[in-house]
ROFINU-602351 format. One line per field, with one value per residue (C-alpha): residue in one letter; x, y, z; chain; residue number from 0. Coordinates in steps of 0.1 Angstrom, whole numbers, plus 5000, padded with zeros to 4 digits. Example, Ala and Ser with C-alpha at 12.3 -4.5 7.8 and 13.67 -1.06 7.14 Angstrom:
% residues 2
r <- [A;S]
c1 <- [5123;5137]
c2 <- [4955;4989]
c3 <- [5078;5071]
c <- [A;A]
k <- [0;1]
//
This chain:
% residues 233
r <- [X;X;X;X;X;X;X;X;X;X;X;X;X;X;X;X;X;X;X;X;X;X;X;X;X;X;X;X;X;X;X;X;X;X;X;X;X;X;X;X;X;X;X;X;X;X;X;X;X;X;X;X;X;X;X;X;X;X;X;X;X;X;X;X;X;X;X;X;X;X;X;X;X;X;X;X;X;X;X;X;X;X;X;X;X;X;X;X;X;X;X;X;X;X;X;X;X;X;X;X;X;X;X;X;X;X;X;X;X;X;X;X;X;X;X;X;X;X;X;X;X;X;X;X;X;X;X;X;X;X;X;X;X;X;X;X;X;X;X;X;X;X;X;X;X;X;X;X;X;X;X;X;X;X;X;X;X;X;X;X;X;X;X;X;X;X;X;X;X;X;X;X;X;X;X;X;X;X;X;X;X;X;X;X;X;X;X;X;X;X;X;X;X;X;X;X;X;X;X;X;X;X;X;X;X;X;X;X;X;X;X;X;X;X;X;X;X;X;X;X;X;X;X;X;X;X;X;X;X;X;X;X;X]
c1 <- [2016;1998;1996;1965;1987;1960;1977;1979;1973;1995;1998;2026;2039;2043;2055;2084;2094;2096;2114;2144;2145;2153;2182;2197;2192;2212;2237;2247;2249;2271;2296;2296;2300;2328;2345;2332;2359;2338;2350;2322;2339;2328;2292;2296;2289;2251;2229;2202;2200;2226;2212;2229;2229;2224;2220;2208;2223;2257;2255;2281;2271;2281;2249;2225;2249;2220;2197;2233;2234;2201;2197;2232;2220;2190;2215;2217;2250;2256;2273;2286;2293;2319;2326;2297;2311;2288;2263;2267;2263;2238;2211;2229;2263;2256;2230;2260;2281;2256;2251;2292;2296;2266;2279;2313;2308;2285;2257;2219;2187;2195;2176;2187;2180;2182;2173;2160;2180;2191;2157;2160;2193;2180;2153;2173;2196;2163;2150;2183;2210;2199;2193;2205;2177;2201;2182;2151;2134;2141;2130;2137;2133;2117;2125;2111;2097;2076;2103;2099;2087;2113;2144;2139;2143;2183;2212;2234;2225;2228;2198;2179;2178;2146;2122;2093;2097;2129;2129;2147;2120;2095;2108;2111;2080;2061;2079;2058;2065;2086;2070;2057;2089;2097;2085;2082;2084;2076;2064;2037;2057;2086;2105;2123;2091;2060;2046;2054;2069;2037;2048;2016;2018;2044;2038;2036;2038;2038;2054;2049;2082;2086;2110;2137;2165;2153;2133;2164;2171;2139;2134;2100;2121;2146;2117;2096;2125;2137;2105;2100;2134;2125;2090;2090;2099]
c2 <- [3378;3365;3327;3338;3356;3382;3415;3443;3475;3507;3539;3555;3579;3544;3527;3551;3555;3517;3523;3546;3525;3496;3511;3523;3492;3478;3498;3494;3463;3458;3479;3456;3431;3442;3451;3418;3395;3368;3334;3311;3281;3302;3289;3250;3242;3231;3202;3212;3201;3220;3253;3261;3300;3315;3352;3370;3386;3406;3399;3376;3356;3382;3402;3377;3379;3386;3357;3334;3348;3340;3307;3299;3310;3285;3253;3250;3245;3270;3268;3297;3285;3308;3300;3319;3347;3374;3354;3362;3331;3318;3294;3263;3266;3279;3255;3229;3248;3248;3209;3206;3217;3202;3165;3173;3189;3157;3175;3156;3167;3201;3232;3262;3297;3314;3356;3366;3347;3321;3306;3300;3286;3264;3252;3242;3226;3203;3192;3184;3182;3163;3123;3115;3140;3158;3191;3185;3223;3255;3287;3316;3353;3379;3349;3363;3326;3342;3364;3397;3425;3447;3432;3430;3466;3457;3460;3430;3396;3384;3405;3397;3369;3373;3381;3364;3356;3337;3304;3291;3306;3292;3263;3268;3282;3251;3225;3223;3187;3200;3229;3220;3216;3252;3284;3315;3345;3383;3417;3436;3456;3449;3473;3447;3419;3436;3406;3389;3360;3335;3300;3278;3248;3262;3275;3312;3342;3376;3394;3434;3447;3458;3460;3437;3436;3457;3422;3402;3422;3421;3404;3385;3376;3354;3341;3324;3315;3291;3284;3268;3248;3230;3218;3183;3165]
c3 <- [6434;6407;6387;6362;6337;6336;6319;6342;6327;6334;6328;6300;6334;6355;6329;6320;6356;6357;6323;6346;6375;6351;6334;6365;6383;6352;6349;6386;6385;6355;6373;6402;6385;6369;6402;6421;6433;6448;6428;6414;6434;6469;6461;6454;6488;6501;6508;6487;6447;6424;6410;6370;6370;6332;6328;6299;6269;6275;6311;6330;6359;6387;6374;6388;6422;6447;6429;6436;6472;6483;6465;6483;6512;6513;6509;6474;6456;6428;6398;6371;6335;6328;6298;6283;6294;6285;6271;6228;6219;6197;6218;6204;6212;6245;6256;6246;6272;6298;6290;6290;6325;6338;6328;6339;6374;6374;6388;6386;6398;6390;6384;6360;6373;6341;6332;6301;6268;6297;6296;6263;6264;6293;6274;6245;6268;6283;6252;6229;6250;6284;6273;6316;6327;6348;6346;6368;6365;6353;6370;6344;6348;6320;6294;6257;6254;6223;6211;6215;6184;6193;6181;6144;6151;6169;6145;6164;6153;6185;6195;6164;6173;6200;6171;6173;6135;6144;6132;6169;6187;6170;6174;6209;6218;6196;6219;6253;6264;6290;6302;6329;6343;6338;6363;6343;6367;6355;6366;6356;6328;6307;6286;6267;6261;6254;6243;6283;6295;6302;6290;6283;6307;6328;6361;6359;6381;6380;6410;6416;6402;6375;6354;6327;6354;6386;6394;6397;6429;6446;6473;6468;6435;6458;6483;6453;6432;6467;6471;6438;6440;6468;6460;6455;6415]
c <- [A;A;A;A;A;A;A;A;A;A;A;A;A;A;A;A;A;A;A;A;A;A;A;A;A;A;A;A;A;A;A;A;A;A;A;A;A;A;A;A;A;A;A;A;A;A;A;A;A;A;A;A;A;A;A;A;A;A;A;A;A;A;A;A;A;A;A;A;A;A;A;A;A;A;A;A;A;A;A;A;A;A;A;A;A;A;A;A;A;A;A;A;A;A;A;A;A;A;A;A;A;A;A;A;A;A;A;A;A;A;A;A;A;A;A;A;A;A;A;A;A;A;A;A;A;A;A;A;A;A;A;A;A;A;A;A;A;A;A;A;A;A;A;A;A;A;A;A;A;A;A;A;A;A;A;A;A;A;A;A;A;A;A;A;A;A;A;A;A;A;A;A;A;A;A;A;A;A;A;A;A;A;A;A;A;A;A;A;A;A;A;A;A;A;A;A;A;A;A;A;A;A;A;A;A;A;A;A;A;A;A;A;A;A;A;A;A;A;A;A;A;A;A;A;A;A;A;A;A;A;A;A;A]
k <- [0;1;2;3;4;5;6;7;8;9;10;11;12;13;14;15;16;17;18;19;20;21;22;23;24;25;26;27;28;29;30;31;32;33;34;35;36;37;38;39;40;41;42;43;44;45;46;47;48;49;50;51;52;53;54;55;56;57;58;59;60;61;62;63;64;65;66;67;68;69;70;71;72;73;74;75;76;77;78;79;80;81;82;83;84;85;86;87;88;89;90;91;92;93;94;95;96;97;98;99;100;101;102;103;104;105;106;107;108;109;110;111;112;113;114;115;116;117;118;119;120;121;122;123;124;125;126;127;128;129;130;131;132;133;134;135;136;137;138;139;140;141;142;143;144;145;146;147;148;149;150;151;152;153;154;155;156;157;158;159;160;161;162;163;164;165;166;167;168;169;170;171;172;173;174;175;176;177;178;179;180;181;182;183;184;185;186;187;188;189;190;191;192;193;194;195;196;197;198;199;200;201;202;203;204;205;206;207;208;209;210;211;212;213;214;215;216;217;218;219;220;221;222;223;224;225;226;227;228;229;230;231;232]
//
Protein backbone atom coordinates (compact mmCIF):
# COMPACT_ATOMS: atom_id res chain seq x y z
CA UNK A 1 0.00 0.00 0.00
CA UNK A 2 1.08 3.30 -0.89
CA UNK A 3 0.07 7.24 0.34
CA UNK A 4 3.04 9.06 -1.98
CA UNK A 5 0.98 8.99 -5.12
CA UNK A 6 4.15 8.05 -6.91
CA UNK A 7 3.01 6.49 -10.53
CA UNK A 8 3.79 3.01 -10.88
CA UNK A 9 4.94 2.05 -14.08
CA UNK A 10 3.71 -1.20 -15.99
CA UNK A 11 4.03 -2.98 -18.66
CA UNK A 12 1.32 -2.88 -21.97
CA UNK A 13 1.07 -7.15 -21.38
CA UNK A 14 0.20 -6.39 -17.46
CA UNK A 15 -1.73 -3.79 -18.15
CA UNK A 16 -4.09 -5.51 -20.70
CA UNK A 17 -4.42 -8.59 -18.47
CA UNK A 18 -5.48 -6.12 -15.81
CA UNK A 19 -7.52 -4.67 -18.69
CA UNK A 20 -9.59 -8.59 -18.87
CA UNK A 21 -9.75 -9.19 -15.37
CA UNK A 22 -11.59 -5.75 -15.09
CA UNK A 23 -14.24 -6.41 -17.58
CA UNK A 24 -14.94 -9.72 -16.27
CA UNK A 25 -14.99 -8.77 -12.78
CA UNK A 26 -17.69 -6.18 -14.14
CA UNK A 27 -19.57 -8.02 -15.96
CA UNK A 28 -20.19 -10.54 -13.07
CA UNK A 29 -21.09 -8.40 -11.00
CA UNK A 30 -23.73 -6.61 -12.97
CA UNK A 31 -25.43 -9.99 -13.30
CA UNK A 32 -25.53 -10.36 -9.64
CA UNK A 33 -26.72 -7.64 -9.06
CA UNK A 34 -29.40 -8.01 -11.21
CA UNK A 35 -30.40 -11.39 -9.65
CA UNK A 36 -29.65 -10.11 -5.93
CA UNK A 37 -32.56 -10.08 -3.62
CA UNK A 38 -31.02 -8.79 -0.48
CA UNK A 39 -33.19 -5.37 0.41
CA UNK A 40 -31.30 -2.11 1.23
CA UNK A 41 -33.34 -2.01 4.62
CA UNK A 42 -31.24 -5.52 5.75
CA UNK A 43 -28.21 -3.13 6.29
CA UNK A 44 -29.61 -0.13 8.53
CA UNK A 45 -28.62 -1.74 11.52
CA UNK A 46 -25.03 -0.94 13.48
CA UNK A 47 -23.52 1.15 16.20
CA UNK A 48 -20.97 2.62 14.18
CA UNK A 49 -21.59 6.19 12.10
CA UNK A 50 -24.04 5.82 8.95
CA UNK A 51 -22.07 4.91 5.75
CA UNK A 52 -24.10 6.74 2.26
CA UNK A 53 -23.14 4.07 -0.45
CA UNK A 54 -22.88 5.84 -4.21
CA UNK A 55 -21.68 3.75 -7.04
CA UNK A 56 -20.51 4.82 -10.26
CA UNK A 57 -21.99 5.44 -13.63
CA UNK A 58 -24.72 2.76 -14.88
CA UNK A 59 -24.16 0.80 -11.78
CA UNK A 60 -26.97 0.36 -9.03
CA UNK A 61 -26.10 -0.02 -5.48
CA UNK A 62 -26.06 -4.04 -5.40
CA UNK A 63 -22.67 -3.63 -7.51
CA UNK A 64 -20.79 -2.24 -4.58
CA UNK A 65 -22.51 -5.37 -2.49
CA UNK A 66 -19.18 -6.78 -1.04
CA UNK A 67 -17.96 -3.04 -0.10
CA UNK A 68 -21.87 -2.90 1.78
CA UNK A 69 -21.10 -6.37 3.32
CA UNK A 70 -17.94 -5.67 4.93
CA UNK A 71 -18.58 -2.12 5.97
CA UNK A 72 -21.88 -3.69 7.60
CA UNK A 73 -20.04 -6.18 8.92
CA UNK A 74 -17.77 -3.77 10.94
CA UNK A 75 -21.00 -2.01 12.74
CA UNK A 76 -21.74 0.53 10.48
CA UNK A 77 -25.23 1.30 9.26
CA UNK A 78 -25.66 1.41 5.52
CA UNK A 79 -27.72 3.17 3.41
CA UNK A 80 -28.67 2.72 -0.63
CA UNK A 81 -30.21 5.82 -2.31
CA UNK A 82 -32.27 4.08 -4.63
CA UNK A 83 -33.56 6.47 -6.28
CA UNK A 84 -30.54 6.98 -8.45
CA UNK A 85 -31.05 3.99 -9.70
CA UNK A 86 -28.30 3.38 -12.12
CA UNK A 87 -26.53 6.36 -11.56
CA UNK A 88 -27.41 8.72 -15.17
CA UNK A 89 -27.80 11.51 -13.64
CA UNK A 90 -26.05 14.59 -14.06
CA UNK A 91 -23.74 15.39 -10.73
CA UNK A 92 -26.40 18.09 -9.68
CA UNK A 93 -29.48 16.39 -9.53
CA UNK A 94 -28.00 13.38 -8.07
CA UNK A 95 -25.93 15.01 -5.45
CA UNK A 96 -29.53 16.60 -4.47
CA UNK A 97 -30.78 12.96 -4.19
CA UNK A 98 -28.02 11.91 -2.13
CA UNK A 99 -28.56 15.19 0.08
CA UNK A 100 -32.54 14.29 0.00
CA UNK A 101 -32.24 11.02 1.71
CA UNK A 102 -29.52 11.86 3.84
CA UNK A 103 -31.74 14.72 5.63
CA UNK A 104 -34.72 12.58 5.63
CA UNK A 105 -33.31 9.15 7.05
CA UNK A 106 -31.87 11.97 9.47
CA UNK A 107 -28.58 10.48 9.33
CA UNK A 108 -25.32 12.91 10.86
CA UNK A 109 -21.84 12.24 11.12
CA UNK A 110 -21.95 10.29 8.10
CA UNK A 111 -19.52 9.11 5.60
CA UNK A 112 -20.11 8.41 1.77
CA UNK A 113 -18.47 5.36 0.26
CA UNK A 114 -18.71 6.36 -3.23
CA UNK A 115 -17.03 4.44 -6.72
CA UNK A 116 -15.96 6.17 -9.56
CA UNK A 117 -18.81 9.25 -10.72
CA UNK A 118 -20.04 8.75 -6.86
CA UNK A 119 -17.11 10.66 -5.68
CA UNK A 120 -18.03 13.33 -7.64
CA UNK A 121 -21.56 13.33 -6.83
CA UNK A 122 -20.35 13.13 -3.12
CA UNK A 123 -18.30 15.98 -3.40
CA UNK A 124 -20.86 18.11 -4.94
CA UNK A 125 -23.13 17.02 -2.34
CA UNK A 126 -20.33 18.38 0.54
CA UNK A 127 -19.72 21.55 -0.75
CA UNK A 128 -23.42 22.82 -2.05
CA UNK A 129 -25.78 20.83 -0.55
CA UNK A 130 -24.67 20.06 3.19
CA UNK A 131 -25.18 23.67 5.26
CA UNK A 132 -25.93 20.88 8.78
CA UNK A 133 -22.51 19.17 8.05
CA UNK A 134 -24.13 15.89 8.08
CA UNK A 135 -21.58 14.30 5.83
CA UNK A 136 -18.42 13.99 7.95
CA UNK A 137 -15.93 12.14 5.19
CA UNK A 138 -16.01 10.60 2.01
CA UNK A 139 -13.98 7.52 1.10
CA UNK A 140 -14.30 7.29 -2.83
CA UNK A 141 -12.98 4.58 -5.08
CA UNK A 142 -11.29 5.14 -8.82
CA UNK A 143 -13.05 8.81 -8.68
CA UNK A 144 -11.91 10.74 -12.14
CA UNK A 145 -11.46 13.82 -9.64
CA UNK A 146 -9.54 15.43 -12.85
CA UNK A 147 -11.77 14.14 -15.43
CA UNK A 148 -10.63 11.73 -17.43
CA UNK A 149 -9.16 12.27 -21.51
CA UNK A 150 -11.07 9.50 -22.61
CA UNK A 151 -14.55 10.56 -22.57
CA UNK A 152 -14.61 13.33 -25.07
CA UNK A 153 -14.13 10.33 -27.06
CA UNK A 154 -17.87 8.65 -25.49
CA UNK A 155 -20.93 9.27 -27.58
CA UNK A 156 -23.49 9.43 -24.27
CA UNK A 157 -23.59 12.73 -22.60
CA UNK A 158 -23.69 11.25 -19.43
CA UNK A 159 -20.24 9.89 -20.10
CA UNK A 160 -19.01 13.12 -21.52
CA UNK A 161 -19.42 14.38 -18.98
CA UNK A 162 -15.93 13.14 -17.10
CA UNK A 163 -13.74 15.22 -19.61
CA UNK A 164 -11.31 16.94 -18.05
CA UNK A 165 -12.50 20.09 -20.19
CA UNK A 166 -15.90 19.81 -18.43
CA UNK A 167 -16.85 22.87 -17.00
CA UNK A 168 -18.35 20.71 -13.59
CA UNK A 169 -15.13 19.17 -13.20
CA UNK A 170 -13.28 21.98 -13.29
CA UNK A 171 -15.11 23.32 -10.97
CA UNK A 172 -14.86 20.46 -8.89
CA UNK A 173 -11.43 19.79 -9.01
CA UNK A 174 -10.57 23.86 -8.33
CA UNK A 175 -12.59 23.51 -4.90
CA UNK A 176 -10.12 21.83 -2.22
CA UNK A 177 -11.53 23.36 0.97
CA UNK A 178 -12.92 20.10 1.79
CA UNK A 179 -10.48 17.72 0.73
CA UNK A 180 -9.08 16.84 3.30
CA UNK A 181 -12.05 15.30 4.49
CA UNK A 182 -12.04 13.01 1.46
CA UNK A 183 -9.79 9.50 1.09
CA UNK A 184 -9.03 8.85 -2.43
CA UNK A 185 -8.22 5.13 -2.92
CA UNK A 186 -6.71 3.59 -6.42
CA UNK A 187 -4.65 0.82 -7.91
CA UNK A 188 -1.71 0.94 -9.74
CA UNK A 189 -3.55 1.03 -13.29
CA UNK A 190 -6.81 2.18 -14.41
CA UNK A 191 -8.40 1.46 -17.76
CA UNK A 192 -10.99 4.12 -17.47
CA UNK A 193 -8.63 7.19 -15.65
CA UNK A 194 -5.36 7.41 -17.17
CA UNK A 195 -4.84 10.53 -15.68
CA UNK A 196 -5.52 8.74 -11.75
CA UNK A 197 -7.44 9.45 -9.02
CA UNK A 198 -4.83 11.46 -6.50
CA UNK A 199 -6.85 14.40 -4.98
CA UNK A 200 -4.38 17.23 -3.68
CA UNK A 201 -4.96 17.55 0.08
CA UNK A 202 -6.85 14.48 0.44
CA UNK A 203 -5.51 11.38 1.88
CA UNK A 204 -4.44 9.13 -0.84
CA UNK A 205 -3.71 5.55 -1.42
CA UNK A 206 -2.89 3.29 -3.82
CA UNK A 207 -3.57 -0.38 -3.03
CA UNK A 208 -2.08 -3.40 -5.42
CA UNK A 209 -5.16 -4.15 -7.52
CA UNK A 210 -5.66 -3.07 -10.27
CA UNK A 211 -8.19 -2.42 -12.08
CA UNK A 212 -11.71 0.24 -12.55
CA UNK A 213 -14.06 -2.27 -10.76
CA UNK A 214 -11.97 -5.57 -9.90
CA UNK A 215 -10.81 -3.23 -6.68
CA UNK A 216 -14.20 -2.92 -5.32
CA UNK A 217 -13.95 -6.69 -4.55
CA UNK A 218 -10.66 -6.95 -3.00
CA UNK A 219 -10.15 -7.51 0.17
CA UNK A 220 -7.37 -4.97 1.35
CA UNK A 221 -10.10 -2.63 -0.48
CA UNK A 222 -12.73 -3.45 2.50
CA UNK A 223 -9.89 -3.56 5.38
CA UNK A 224 -8.62 0.25 4.61
CA UNK A 225 -12.00 1.55 3.56
CA UNK A 226 -13.14 0.43 7.64
CA UNK A 227 -10.17 1.47 8.62
CA UNK A 228 -10.59 4.93 7.37
CA UNK A 229 -14.29 5.23 8.77
CA UNK A 230 -13.47 4.75 12.02
CA UNK A 231 -10.51 7.07 12.56
CA UNK A 232 -11.38 9.75 14.65
CA UNK A 233 -13.19 13.47 13.03
Amino acid sequence: MSQTGTPTRINALQKGVWWLQDYLYAGAWQVRGILSRVQPGSFHQGHRAPVVIIPGVYENWQFMLPLIQCIHDAGHPVHVVTVLQRNSLDVPAAARLVAQHLEEAGLRDAAIVAHSKGGLIGKYAMLNLDPERRIDRMIAVCTPFSGSRYARYMLLPSLRIFSPRNALTLQLAREETINSRITSIYGPFDPHIPEGSVLPGATNIELPTAGHFRILGDSETARIIVEQLNLPA
